[in-house]
C-alpha positions as CSV (number, residue, x, y, z in Angstrom):
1,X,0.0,0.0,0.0
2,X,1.2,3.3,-1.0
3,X,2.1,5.6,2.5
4,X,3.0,9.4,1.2
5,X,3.4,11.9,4.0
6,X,1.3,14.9,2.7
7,X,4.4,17.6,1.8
8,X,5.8,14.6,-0.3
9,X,2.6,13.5,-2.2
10,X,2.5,17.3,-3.1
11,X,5.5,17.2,-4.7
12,X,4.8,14.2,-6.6
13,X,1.0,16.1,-7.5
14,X,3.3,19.0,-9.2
15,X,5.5,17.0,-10.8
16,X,5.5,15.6,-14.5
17,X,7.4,13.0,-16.4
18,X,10.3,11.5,-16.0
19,X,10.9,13.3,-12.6
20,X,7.6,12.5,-11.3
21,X,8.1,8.5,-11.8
22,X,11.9,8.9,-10.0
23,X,10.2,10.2,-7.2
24,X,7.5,7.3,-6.6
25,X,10.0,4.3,-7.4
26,X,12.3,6.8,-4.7
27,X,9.4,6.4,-2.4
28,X,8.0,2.8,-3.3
29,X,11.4,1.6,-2.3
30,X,12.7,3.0,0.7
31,X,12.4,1.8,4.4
32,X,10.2,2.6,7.2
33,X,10.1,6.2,8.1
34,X,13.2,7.6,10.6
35,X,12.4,10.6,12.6
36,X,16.3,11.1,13.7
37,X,17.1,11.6,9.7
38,X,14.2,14.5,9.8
39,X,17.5,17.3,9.3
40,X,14.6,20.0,11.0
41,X,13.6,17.6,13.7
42,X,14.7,19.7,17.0
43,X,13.3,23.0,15.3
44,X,10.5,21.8,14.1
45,X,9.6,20.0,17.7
46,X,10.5,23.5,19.4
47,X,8.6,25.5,16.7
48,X,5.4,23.0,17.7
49,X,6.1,22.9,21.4
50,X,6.5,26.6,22.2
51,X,2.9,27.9,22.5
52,X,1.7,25.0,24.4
53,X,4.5,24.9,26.6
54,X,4.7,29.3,26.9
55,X,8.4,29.9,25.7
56,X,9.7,32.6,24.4
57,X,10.6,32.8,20.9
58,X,14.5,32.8,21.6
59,X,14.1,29.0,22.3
60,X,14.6,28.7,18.3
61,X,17.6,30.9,18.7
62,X,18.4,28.7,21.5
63,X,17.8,25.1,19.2
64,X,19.6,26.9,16.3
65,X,22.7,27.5,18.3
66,X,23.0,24.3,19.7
67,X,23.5,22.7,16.3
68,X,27.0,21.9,15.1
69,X,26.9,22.1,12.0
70,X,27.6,25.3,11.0
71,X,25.4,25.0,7.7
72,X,22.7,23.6,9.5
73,X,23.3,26.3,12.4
74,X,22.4,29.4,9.7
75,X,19.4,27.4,8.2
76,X,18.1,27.2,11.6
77,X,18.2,30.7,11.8
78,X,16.6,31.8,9.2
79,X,13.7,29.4,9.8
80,X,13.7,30.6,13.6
81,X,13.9,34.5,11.9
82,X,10.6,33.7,9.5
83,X,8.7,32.1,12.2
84,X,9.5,34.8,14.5
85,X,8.1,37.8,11.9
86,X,5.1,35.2,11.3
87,X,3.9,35.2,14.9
88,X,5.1,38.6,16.0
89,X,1.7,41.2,16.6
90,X,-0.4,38.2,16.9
91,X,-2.9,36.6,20.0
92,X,-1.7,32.9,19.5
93,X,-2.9,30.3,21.6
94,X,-2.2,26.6,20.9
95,X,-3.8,23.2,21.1
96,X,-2.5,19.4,20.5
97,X,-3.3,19.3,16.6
98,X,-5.6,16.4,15.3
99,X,-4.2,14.6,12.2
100,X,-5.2,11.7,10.3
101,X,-5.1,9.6,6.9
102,X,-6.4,10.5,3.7
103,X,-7.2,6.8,1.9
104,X,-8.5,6.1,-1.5
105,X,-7.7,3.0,-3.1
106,X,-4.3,1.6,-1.9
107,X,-2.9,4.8,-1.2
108,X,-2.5,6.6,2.6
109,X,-1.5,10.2,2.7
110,X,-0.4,11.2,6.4
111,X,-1.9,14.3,7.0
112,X,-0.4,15.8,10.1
113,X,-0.4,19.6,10.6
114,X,2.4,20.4,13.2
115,X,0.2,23.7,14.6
116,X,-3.7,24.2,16.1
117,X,-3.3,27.7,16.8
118,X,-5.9,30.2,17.6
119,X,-4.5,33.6,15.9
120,X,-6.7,36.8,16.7
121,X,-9.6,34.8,18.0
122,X,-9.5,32.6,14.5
123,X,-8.6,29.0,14.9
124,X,-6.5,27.8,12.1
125,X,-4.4,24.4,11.3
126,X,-0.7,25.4,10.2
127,X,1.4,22.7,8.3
128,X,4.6,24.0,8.6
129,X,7.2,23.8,5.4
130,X,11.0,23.9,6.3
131,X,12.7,22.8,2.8
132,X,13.6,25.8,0.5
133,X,14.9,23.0,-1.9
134,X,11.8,21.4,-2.7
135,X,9.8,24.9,-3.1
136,X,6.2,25.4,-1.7
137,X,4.2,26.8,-4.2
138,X,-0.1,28.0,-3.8
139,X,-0.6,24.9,-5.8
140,X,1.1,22.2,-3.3
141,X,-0.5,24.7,-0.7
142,X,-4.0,24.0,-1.9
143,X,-3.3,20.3,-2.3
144,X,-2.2,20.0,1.7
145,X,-4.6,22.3,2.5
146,X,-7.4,20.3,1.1
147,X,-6.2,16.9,2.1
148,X,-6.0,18.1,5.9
149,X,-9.4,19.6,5.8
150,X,-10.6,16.5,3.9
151,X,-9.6,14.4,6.8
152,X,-10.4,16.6,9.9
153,X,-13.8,17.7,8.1
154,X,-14.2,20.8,10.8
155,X,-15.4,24.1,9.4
156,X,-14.4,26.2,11.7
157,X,-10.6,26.2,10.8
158,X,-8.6,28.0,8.5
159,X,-6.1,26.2,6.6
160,X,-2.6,27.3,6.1
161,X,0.7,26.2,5.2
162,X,3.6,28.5,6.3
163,X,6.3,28.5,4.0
164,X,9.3,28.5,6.9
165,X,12.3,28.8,4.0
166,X,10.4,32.2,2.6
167,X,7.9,33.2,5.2
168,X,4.9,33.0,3.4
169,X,1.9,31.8,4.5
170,X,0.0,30.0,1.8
171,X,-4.2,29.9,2.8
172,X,-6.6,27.4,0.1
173,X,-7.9,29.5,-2.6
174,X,-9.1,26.4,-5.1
175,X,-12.6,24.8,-5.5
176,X,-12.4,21.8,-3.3
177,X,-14.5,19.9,-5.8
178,X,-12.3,20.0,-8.5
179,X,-9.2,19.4,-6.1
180,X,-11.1,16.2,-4.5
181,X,-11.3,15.0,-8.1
182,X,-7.7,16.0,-9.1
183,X,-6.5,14.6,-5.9
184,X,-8.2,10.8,-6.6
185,X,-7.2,11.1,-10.5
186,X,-3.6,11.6,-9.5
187,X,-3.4,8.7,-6.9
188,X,-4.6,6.5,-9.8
189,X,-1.4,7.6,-11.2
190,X,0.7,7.2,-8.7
191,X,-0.9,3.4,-7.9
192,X,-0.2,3.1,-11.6
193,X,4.0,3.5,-11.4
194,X,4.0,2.0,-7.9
195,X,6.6,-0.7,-7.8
């Protein structure tokens, strides 16, 4: 059975050809998932922990120093720097997110947004994207977005995904019929080249 976390089946949704084929044998063959080889794994579980625990922001500062690589020491910082000017003049409050599987067919798509944040009164479920080599774009923005309001099916948030590498916050802005339809039609093609 096809298992996709949801930033990686969002790549695979924008990409075509040759490329796009690499990238599902890539996935079709590799082992069970490793958290320790997760390269943003200590900012990413500060990023998620420091509203519901109450720290200040220069615990990021804090994770990125501690790193020593030096490489890895500035990319921390920049993430740290674009989280920091995202939440900065908001109310934030923060609960536990709820995440789940998208299915259909074969395929499972982890959706798992890393932030349940209530921002100026508004509540709103973040996916958080750290990788400015594999570039967020609206388009894989309105596929994650869909997916993780497909699976939670709760009205009442607003979906986002915050672009850590850039700062941008990407919110849907698609018609979520034609993206349920483009979403199934493209797991057929993935199920299709899974090996």
């Amino acid at each position: 059975m096809p298992n996709y976390g949801i930033s990686e089946f969002s790549s695979i949704f924008v990409t075509t050809g040759t490329p796009k084929i690499t990238k599902i044998h890539r996935i079709a063959n590799r082992g069970e998932y490793q958290f320790f080889r997760d390269y943003y794994l200590p900012l990413r579980t500060a990023i998620k922990s420091l509203f519901i625990h109450k720290r200040h922001i220069s615990h990021l500062y804090e994770v990125a120093r501690k790193q020593k690589d030096n490489g890895k020491k500035v990319n921390f910082e920049k993430v740290a720097n674009n989280f920091k000017d995202w939440q900065s003049g908001k109310n934030i409050t923060a609960y536990t997110p709820p995440h789940g599987h998208f299915n259909y067919l074969q395929t499972s798509i982890n959706c798992n947004p890393e932030l349940n944040v209530v921002v100026n009164g508004l509540p709103r479920l973040v996916k958080l994207h750290f990788n400015a080599s594999d570039r967020m774009t609206q388009e894989r923005a309105n596929i994650i977005c869909y997916l993780i309001s497909d699976v939670i099916s709760d009205d009442d948030f607003t979906y986002s995904v915050l672009d850590l590498a850039t700062g941008q916050e990407f919110f849907f802005n698609d018609n979520p019929d034609r993206m349920h339809h483009r979403i199934q039609d493209e797991i057929e093609v993935i199920q299709s080249h899974w090996a």
